[in-house]
C-alpha positions in Angstrom: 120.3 4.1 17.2 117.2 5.3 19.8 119.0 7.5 22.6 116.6 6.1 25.1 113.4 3.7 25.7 111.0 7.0 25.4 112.2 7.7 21.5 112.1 3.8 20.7 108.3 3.7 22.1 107.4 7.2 20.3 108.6 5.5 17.1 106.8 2.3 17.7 103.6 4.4 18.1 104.7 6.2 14.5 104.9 2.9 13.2 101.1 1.8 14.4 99.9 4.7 13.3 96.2 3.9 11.9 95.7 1.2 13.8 93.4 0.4 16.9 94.1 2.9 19.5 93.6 -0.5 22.0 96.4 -2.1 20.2 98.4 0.7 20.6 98.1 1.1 24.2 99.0 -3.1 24.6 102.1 -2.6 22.4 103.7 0.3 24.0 103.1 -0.9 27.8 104.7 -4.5 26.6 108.0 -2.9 24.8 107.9 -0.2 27.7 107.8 -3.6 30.4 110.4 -6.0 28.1 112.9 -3.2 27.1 113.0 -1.5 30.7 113.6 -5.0 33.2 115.7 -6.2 30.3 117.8 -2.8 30.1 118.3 -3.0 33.9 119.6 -6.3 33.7 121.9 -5.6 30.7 122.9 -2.4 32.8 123.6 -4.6 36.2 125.5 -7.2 34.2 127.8 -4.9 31.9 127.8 -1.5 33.9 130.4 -0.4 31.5 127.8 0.0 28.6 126.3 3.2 27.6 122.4 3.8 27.8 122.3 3.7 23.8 124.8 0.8 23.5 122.9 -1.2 26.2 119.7 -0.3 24.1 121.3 -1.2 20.8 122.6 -4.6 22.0 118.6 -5.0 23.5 116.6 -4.2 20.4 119.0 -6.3 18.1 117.1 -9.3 19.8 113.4 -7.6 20.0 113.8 -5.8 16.9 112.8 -2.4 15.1 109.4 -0.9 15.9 108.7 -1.6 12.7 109.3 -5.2 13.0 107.0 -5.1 16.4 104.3 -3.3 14.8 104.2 -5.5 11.7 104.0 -8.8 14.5 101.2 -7.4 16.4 99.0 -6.0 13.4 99.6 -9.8 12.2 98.5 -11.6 15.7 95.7 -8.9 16.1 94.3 -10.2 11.9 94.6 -14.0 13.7 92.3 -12.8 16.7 90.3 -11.5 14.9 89.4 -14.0 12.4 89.5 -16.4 15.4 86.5 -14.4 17.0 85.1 -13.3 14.1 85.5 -16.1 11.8 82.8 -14.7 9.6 83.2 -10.9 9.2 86.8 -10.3 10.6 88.0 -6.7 10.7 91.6 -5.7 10.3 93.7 -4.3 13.2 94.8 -1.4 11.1 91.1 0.1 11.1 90.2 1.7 14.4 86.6 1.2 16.1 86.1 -2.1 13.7 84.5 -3.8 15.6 81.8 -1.3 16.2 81.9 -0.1 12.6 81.4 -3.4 10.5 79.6 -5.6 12.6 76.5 -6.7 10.7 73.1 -6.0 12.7 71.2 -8.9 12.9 67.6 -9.4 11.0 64.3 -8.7 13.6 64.0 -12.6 14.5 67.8 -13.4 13.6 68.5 -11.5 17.0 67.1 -14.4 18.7 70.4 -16.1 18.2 72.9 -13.5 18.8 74.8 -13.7 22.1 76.6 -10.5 21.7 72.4 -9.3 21.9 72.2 -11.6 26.0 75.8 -10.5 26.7 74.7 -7.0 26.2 71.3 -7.3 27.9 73.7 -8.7 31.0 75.6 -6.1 30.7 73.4 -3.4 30.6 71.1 -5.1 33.6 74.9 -5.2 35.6 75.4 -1.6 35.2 74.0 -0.5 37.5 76.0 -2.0 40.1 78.8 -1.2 38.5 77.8 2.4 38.1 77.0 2.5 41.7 80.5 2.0 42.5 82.3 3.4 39.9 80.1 6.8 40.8 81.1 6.4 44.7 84.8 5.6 44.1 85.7 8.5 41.8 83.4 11.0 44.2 84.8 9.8 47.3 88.3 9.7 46.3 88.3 13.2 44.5 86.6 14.6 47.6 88.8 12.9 49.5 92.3 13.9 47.5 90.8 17.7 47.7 90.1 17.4 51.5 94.0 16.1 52.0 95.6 18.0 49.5 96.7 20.5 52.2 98.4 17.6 54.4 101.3 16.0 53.9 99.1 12.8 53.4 97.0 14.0 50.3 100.2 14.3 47.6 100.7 10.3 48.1 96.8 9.5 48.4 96.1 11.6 45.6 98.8 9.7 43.2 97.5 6.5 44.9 93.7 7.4 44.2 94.2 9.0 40.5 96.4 5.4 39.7 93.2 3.2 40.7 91.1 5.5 38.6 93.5 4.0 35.4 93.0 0.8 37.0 89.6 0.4 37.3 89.4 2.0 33.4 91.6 -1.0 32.4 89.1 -3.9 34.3 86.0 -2.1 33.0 87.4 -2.2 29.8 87.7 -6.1 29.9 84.3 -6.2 31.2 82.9 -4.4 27.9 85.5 -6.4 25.4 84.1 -9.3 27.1 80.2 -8.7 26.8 80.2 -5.6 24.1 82.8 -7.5 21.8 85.1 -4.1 21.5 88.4 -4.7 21.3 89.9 -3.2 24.5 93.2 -2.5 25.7 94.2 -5.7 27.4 97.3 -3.9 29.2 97.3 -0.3 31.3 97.9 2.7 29.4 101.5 4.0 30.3 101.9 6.2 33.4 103.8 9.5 33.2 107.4 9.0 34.5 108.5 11.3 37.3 111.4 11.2 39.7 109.5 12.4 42.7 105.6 12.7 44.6 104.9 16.4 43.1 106.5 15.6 39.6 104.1 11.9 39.5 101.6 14.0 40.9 101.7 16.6 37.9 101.9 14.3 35.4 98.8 12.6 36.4 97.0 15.3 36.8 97.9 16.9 33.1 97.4 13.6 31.2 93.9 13.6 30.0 93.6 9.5 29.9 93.3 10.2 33.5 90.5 12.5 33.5 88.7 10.9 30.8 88.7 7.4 33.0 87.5 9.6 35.8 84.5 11.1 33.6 83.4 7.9 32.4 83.5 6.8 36.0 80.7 9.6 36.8 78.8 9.5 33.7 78.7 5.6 34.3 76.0 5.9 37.0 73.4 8.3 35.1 73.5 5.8 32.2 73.6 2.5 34.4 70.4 3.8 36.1 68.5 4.3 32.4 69.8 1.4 31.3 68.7 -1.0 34.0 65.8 0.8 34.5 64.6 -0.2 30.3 66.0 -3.6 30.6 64.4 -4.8 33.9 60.9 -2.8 32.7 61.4 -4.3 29.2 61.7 -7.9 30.4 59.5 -7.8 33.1 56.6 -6.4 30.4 57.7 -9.2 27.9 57.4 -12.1 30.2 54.7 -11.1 31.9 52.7 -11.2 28.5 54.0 -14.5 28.0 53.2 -15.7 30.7 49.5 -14.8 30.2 48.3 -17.0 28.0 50.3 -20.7 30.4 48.8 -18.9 33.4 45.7 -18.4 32.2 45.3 -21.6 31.1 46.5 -23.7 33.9 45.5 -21.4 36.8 41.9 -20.4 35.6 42.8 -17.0 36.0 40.9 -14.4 34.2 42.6 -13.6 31.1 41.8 -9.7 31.0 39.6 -6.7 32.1 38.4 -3.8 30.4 39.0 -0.4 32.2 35.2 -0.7 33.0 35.2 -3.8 34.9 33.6 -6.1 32.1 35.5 -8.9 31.0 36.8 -9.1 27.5 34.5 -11.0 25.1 37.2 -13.0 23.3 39.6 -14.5 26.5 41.0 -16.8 24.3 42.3 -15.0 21.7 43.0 -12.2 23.9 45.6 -14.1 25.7 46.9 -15.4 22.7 47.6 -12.0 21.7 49.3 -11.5 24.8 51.6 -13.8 24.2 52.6 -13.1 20.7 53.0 -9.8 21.7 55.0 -10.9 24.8 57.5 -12.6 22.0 57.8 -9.5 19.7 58.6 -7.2 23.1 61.3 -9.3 23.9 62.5 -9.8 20.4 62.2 -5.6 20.4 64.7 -5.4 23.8 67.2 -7.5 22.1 67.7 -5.4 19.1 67.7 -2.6 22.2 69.8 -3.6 24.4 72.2 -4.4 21.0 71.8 -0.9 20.4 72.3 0.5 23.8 75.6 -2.0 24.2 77.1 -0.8 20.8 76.5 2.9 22.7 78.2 2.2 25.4 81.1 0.4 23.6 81.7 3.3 21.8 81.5 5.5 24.8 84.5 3.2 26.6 86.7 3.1 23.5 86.8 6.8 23.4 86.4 7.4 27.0 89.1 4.4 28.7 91.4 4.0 25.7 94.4 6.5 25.5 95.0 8.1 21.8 
């Protein structure tokens, strides 16, 4: 018999041991959400009950961690297969999805849309870095400023909360477009009975600080990633562009450094746009590359072991 909801989840964790520290995190928030509103109103029905009979009476109807862990390792194989129909990972392995997915062949890249959703990605991160960068500086400058006032306890808790927040919906922007598997639910936050015990919980749980790093380190990469996307493709398009606006405009095809034209326009444009083709095939493969980095960053970074 588990004494309390705390021992229940710390045994459900035992029992996922192994598997994706993503899946995890969604399993213990859910039996955390189900077993506490369905305790209260258990509690508020039969006040006579003990905490470990009300418990007891709870989980014969949820069932044994286990039992839980066995039903989401299965639903997690079904997604998988579903997404991946032809390389699907199991749930027990963590990082699968990062550590078995096949890399595509030079031109084969051409039709992979994990290789667009990650050049999207990678062109949007800069935006995102932008604010992610001026929300954690602004809020721990803030929380420091305040910390003196009676204010700064509850903006502190308030600002350190929307850091876990924020990890959770840049998290489903990376499952999304990087194909990681991502925690779908927030990590669970430390219990505490009043503003300085909340407060000292957030502040000692490293999930929070590690959300708040990748917050800050977001920009510095956001910034080189644009900056090779948007250079990349401007490069590659401009190339292929050489050859239909050369043609149809009667523009000169090229220069040499000396100011004499090239003897061979034709095949000099032509060139340019083959090698337009292979410069955009090239930031494909790196902007696969660069999104594989990054997914690997977030699921170490916004997932809580």
């Amino acid at each position: 018999m588990f004494e309390s909801i705390e021992s229940y989840l710390k045994a459900l964790k035992s029992a996922l041991r192994g598997a994706d520290p993503a899946l995890v995190q969604d399993a213990l928030w859910d039996a955390e959400a189900h077993l506490g509103s369905g305790l209260a109103a258990l509690k508020e029905t039969n006040p006579e009950l003990s905490q470990p009979e009300a418990l007891a009476s709870l989980l014969a109807t949820f069932g044994t961690p286990e039992e839980v862990a066995e039903a989401y390792l299965e639903r997690e194989a079904v997604v998988a297969q579903a997404l991946h129909p032809r390389g699907a990972t199991p749930a027990a392995e963590p990082d699968a999805t990062l550590a078995l997915a096949p890399w595509p062949g030079f031109f084969e890249v051409l039709k992979t849309p994990k290789a667009y959703t990650s050049l999207l990605y990678l062109v949007m991160s800069l935006a995102t870095g932008i604010f992610f960068f001026t929300w954690a500086v602004t809020g721990l400058s803030l929380s420091l400023g305040l910390f003196i006032l009676i204010i700064g306890i509850p903006f502190s808790i308030a600002f350190l909360g929307s850091v876990r927040m924020l990890a959770l919906v840049e998290g489903r922007l990376v499952e999304a477009l990087l194909d990681v598997r991502m925690p779908r639910r927030p990590s669970l936050l430390p219990e505490g009975q009043g503003w300085m015990e909340r407060l000292k919980n957030l502040l000692t749980d490293g999930h929070t600080w590690s959300s708040l790093a990748y917050m800050v380190l977001h920009l510095p990469l956001g910034v080189l990633f644009f900056t090779l996307m948007v250079t990349g493709l401007s490069l590659s398009l401009s190339l292929m562009a050489t050859p239909i606006v050369s043609i149809f405009m009667g523009l000169p095809s090229i220069e040499l450094w000396n100011g004499a034209e090239a003897r061979h326009p034709v095949l000099v444009v032509i060139a340019a746009g083959l090698l337009g083709c292979l410069l955009l095939i090239g930031i494909l493969h790196l902007a696969l590359a660069l999104g594989r980095l990054q997914g690997f960053l977030a699921k170490h970074m916004l997932v809580r072991k």
